[in-house]
Every structure is written in structure tokens, then in C-alpha cells.
N, C-alpha and C positions, 0 to 999 in steps of 0.2 A: 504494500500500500504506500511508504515511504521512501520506495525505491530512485534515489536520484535527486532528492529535497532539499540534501545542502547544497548539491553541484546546480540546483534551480536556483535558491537564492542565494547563490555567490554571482550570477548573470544580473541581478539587478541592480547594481553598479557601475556597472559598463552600459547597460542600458541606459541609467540615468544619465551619466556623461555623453553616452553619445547624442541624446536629446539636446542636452543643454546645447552643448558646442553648436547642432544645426541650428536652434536658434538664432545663436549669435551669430555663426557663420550668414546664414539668409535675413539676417536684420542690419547687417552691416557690410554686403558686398555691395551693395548700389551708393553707398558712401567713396567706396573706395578709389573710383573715379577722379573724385574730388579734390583727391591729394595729393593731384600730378601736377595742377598748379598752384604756384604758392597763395597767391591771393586767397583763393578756395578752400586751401589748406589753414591758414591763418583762421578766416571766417568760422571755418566749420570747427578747429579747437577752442577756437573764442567761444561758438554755442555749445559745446562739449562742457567745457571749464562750465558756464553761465549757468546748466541746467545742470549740473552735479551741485553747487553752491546754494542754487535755487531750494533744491531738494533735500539738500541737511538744512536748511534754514527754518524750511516747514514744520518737518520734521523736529527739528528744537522746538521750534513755537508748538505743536500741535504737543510733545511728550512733557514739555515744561521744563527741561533742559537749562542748565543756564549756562551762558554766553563764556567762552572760554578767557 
């Protein structure tokens, strides 16, 4: 009945990882373009930086965090 159960979930690991990565891999190859010219490249680390900064700011405000 339990024939193969640990060798099944030692597979969901690799499973996980490999989900994540397509993810990101297809959430950020049409970006990639982007960073063959500088200007494009600057812009788009500028909104990069902007919306990581953005997002712990909230995230302080919203958990009640205080300001380092």
C-alpha cells in the first residue's frame, strides 16, 4: 500500500522549484529586451528599485513596523 511514498514525496521539491523558476523565468523574459539599451535599462531598474521600496513601505505602514 506504501510502496514508493518516501521516493513520492522527496519529488515535491523539485516540483516546487521547478514551478517557481517558470514563473519567474515567463514573468520576466519580455523584460529582458529592455536591457540592451541603457536608457531602458536605467528606467526599468529605476521602476524595479521604486516598487521594491514602495512595497516595504506599505508593508511597514500596514504591520506597524517602525521606521529604521
Amino acid at each position: 500500500m506504501f510502496d514508493g511514498f518516501w521516493q513520492n514525496i522527496s519529488r515535491y521539491p523539485r516540483y516546487f522549484i521547478t514551478i517557481i523558476l517558470g514563473i519567474f523565468l515567463n514573468a520576466f523574459a519580455p523584460l529582458a529586451p529592455l536591457f540592451k539599451r541603457p536608457v531602458t535599462a536605467i528606467a526599468l531598474i529605476g521602476v524595479l528599485i521604486g516598487t521594491i521600496v514602495f512595497v516595504t513601505f506599505t508593508l511597514r505602514a500596514m504591520l506597524g513596523i517602525d521606521p529604521i
